[in-house]
C-alpha positions in Angstrom: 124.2 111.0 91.8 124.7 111.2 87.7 122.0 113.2 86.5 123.1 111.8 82.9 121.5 108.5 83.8 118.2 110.7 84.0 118.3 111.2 80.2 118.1 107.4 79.6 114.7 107.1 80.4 112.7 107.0 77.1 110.1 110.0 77.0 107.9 111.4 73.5 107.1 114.9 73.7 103.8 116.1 73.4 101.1 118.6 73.8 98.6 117.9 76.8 95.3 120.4 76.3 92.2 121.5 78.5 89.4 124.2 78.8 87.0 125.3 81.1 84.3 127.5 79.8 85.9 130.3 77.2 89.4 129.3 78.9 91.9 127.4 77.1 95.6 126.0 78.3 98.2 123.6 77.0 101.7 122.8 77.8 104.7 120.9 76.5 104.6 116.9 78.0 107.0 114.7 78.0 105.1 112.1 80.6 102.5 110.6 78.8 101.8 106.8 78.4 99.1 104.3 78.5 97.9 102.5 81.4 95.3 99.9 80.6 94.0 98.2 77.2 90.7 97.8 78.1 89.3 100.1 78.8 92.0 102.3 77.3 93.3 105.0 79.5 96.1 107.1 79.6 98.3 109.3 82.1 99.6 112.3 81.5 101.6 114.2 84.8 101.5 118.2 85.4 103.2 120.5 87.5 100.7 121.7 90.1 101.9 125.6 88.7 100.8 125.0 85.3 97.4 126.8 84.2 96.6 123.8 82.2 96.3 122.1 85.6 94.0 124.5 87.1 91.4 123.4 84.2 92.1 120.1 83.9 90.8 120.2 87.3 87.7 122.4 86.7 86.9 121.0 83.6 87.7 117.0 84.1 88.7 116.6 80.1 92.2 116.5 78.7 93.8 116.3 75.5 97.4 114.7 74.4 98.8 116.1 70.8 101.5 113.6 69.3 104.2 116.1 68.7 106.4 115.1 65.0 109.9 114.7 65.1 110.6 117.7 62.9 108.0 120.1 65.6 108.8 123.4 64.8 110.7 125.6 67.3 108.0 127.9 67.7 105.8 125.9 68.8 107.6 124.3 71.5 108.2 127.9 72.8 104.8 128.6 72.7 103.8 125.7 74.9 106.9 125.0 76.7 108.0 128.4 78.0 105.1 130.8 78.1 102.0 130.8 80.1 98.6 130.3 79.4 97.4 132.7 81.7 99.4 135.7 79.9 99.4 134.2 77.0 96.7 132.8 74.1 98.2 130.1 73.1 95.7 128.9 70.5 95.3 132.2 68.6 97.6 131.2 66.4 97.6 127.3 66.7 95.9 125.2 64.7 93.5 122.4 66.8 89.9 121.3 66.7 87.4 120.9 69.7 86.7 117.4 71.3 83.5 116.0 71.4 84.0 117.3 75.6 85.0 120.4 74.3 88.8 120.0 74.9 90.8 121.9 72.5 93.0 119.5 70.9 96.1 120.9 69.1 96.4 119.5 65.5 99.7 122.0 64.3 103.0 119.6 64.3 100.8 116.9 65.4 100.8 112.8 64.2 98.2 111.9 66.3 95.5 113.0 69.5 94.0 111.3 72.0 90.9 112.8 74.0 90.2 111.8 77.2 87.9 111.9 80.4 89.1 112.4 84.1 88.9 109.0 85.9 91.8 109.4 88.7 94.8 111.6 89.8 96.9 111.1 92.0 99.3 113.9 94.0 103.3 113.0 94.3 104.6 116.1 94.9 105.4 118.9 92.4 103.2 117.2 89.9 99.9 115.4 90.0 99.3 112.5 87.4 96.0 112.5 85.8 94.8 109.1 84.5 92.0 109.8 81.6 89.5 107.1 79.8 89.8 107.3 76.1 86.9 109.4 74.7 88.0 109.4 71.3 91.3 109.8 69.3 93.1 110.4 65.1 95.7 109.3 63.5 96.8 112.2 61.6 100.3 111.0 59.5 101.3 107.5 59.7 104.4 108.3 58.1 106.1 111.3 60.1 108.1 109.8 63.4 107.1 111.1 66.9 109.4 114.2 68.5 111.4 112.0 71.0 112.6 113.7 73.8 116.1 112.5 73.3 116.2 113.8 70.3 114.9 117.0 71.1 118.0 117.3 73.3 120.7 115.6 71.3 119.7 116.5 67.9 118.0 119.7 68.7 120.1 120.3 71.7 116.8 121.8 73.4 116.6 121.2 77.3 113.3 120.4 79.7 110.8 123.9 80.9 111.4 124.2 84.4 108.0 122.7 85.4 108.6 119.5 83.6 109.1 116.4 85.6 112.6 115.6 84.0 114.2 119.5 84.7 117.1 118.8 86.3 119.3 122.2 87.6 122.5 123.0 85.9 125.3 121.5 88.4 128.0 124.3 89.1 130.7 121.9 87.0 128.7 122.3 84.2 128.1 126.4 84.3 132.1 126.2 85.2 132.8 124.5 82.1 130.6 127.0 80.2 131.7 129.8 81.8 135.4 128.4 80.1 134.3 128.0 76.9 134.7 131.1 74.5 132.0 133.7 73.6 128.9 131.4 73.8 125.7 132.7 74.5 122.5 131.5 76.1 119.0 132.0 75.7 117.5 133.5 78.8 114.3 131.9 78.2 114.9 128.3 77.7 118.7 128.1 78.7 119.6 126.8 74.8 123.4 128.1 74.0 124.7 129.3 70.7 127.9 127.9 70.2 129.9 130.3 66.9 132.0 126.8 66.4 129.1 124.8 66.1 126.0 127.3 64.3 122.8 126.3 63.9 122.0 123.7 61.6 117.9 124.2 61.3 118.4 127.8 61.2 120.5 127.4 58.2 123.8 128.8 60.1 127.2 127.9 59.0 129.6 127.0 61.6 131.8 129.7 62.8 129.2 132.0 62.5 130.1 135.0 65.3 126.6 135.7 67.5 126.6 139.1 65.9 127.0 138.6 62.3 123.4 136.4 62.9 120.6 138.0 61.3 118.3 140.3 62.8 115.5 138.0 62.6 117.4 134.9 63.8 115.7 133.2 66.6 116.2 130.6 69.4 115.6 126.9 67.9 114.7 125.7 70.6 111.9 127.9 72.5 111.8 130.9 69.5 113.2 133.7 71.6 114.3 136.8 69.9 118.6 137.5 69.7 117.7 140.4 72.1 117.0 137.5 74.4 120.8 136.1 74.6 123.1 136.8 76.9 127.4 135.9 76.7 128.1 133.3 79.2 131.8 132.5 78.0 
């Protein structure tokens, strides 16, 4: 099997939302698409261990945020690698409450869609929740969506573990990684710092040595500290 063929399949990224009571939970998507005209619905799929799931299911209601192609790193951490269930995840996001009372992230976001629970269906790890259009903003018709080939070429970020297109790391590829020289890799989100190559966004030259990065560097993919690296060549 080529995994590589995998990343051929066209995705977006975005930010699927729901509540239940005084409870709120998001997490990075990158299955999302319309089903029907009209009416207008829309499915989003979940990984059955995501919080977001456990009130999507209480609450019935669900939210999709349009991510922008320029989506800070932070934010993609936020919702991509951390929990809602240790984590408040909207404390420090910017979104607005649905006329069902779904929180609906508006920070990095080009447009949202709100939706009503009309159908799921179970295949496996995730379940795909179909939704009826309840209402939805355009918020920039100017910015480009956050593709999630881009996201991985251009921001060489990779998929959270609970995302339908994680694929494990063959052992070829962590032999071929474990030959390169001094790179290190973000224990979080599994992003690797390569000194030849710097980072770009961060505003790091090539040829940059992981130590002489500054204190206050972080991942740029999930926003992990430099404590949270580890040498893997």
């Amino acid at each position: 099997m080529n995994t590589e063929a995998f990343f051929k399949i066209t995705y977006g990224l975005f930010i699927v939302s729901s509540g239940s009571g005084n409870k709120k939970a998001g997490y990075v998507a990158n299955t999302a698409f319309q089903v029907t005209a009209d009416p207008p619905q829309i499915a989003v799929a979940c990984n059955k261990d995501n919080y977001t799931a456990q009130l999507m299911n209480e609450s019935k209601v669900f939210s999709i945020s349009v991510l922008k192609q320029e989506t800070s790193s932070e934010l993609i951490g936020l919702f991509g690698y951390k929990s809602g269930k240790d984590t408040d995840k909207f404390k420090s996001t910017k979104y607005i409450t649905g006329r069902t009372g779904v929180p609906i992230v508006t920070s990095d976001t080009i447009a949202w869609f709100e939706c009503k629970l009309v159908n799921q269906f179970d295949v496996g790890t995730h379940i795909i929740y179909v939704g009826a259009l309840v209402d939805n903003d355009l918020l920039s018709a100017d910015e480009q969506p956050l593709t999630y080939d881009y996201y991985r070429n251009v921001k060489k970020g990779k998929a959270p573990k609970n995302a339908p297109t994680y694929i494990k790391e063959t052992m070829e590829k962590k032999e071929m990684s474990k030959a390169a020289e001094m790179k290190y890799q973000c224990i979080v989100c599994d992003y690797i710092y390569d000194p030849a190559i710097g980072d770009a966004d961060g505003g790091i030259d090539p040829g940059t040595a992981f130590e002489d990065l500054p204190d206050d560097w972080v991942c740029p993919v999930c926003g992990a500290e430099k404590s949270d690296f580890e040498v893997i060549g």
